[in-house]
C-alpha positions in Angstrom: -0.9 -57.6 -72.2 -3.4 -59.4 -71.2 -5.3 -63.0 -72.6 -8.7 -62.7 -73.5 -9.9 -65.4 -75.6 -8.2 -69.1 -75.8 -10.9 -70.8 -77.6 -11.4 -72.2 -81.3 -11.6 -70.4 -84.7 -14.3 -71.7 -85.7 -16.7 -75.4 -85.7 -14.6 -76.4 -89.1 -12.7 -79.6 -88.0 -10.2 -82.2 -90.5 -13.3 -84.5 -92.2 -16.6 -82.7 -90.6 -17.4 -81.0 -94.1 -18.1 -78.0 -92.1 -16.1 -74.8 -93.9 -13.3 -72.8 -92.2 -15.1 -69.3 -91.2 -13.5 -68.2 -88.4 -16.6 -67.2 -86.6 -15.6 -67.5 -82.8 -12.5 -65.5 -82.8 -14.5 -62.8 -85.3 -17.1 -62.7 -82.6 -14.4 -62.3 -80.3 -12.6 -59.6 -82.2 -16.1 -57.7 -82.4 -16.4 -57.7 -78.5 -13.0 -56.6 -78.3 -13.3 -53.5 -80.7 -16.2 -52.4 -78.7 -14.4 -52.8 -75.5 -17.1 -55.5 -74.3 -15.8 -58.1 -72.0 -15.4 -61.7 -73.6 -17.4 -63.9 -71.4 -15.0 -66.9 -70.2 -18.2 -69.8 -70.5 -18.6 -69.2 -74.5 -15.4 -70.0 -75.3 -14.7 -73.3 -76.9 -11.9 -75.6 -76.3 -9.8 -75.3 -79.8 -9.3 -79.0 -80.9 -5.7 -80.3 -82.4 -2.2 -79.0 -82.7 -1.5 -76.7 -79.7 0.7 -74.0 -79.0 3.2 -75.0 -76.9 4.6 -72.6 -74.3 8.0 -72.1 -73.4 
């Protein structure tokens, strides 16, 4: 298995008013159903709690 996408879920942060959509990773999920590559330079840091690996 492979990574493809470590970016955020959406622009929504704690406090910016903006609503949770999940916009990047459904653009991401579109790509990957149409076996398009995900382009490394449009993914956006995600911001906060982190998962921590072992």
């Amino acid at each position: 298995m492979e990574c493809v996408y470590r970016g955020q879920l959406d622009d929504s942060r704690p406090g910016n008013g903006i609503e949770v959509s999940g916009k990047d990773i459904r653009e991401v999920c579109e790509l990957l159903w149409h076996r398009t590559e995900v382009p490394a330079q449009n993914q956006t840091p995600s911001i906060g709690c982190n998962i921590k690996w072992k």
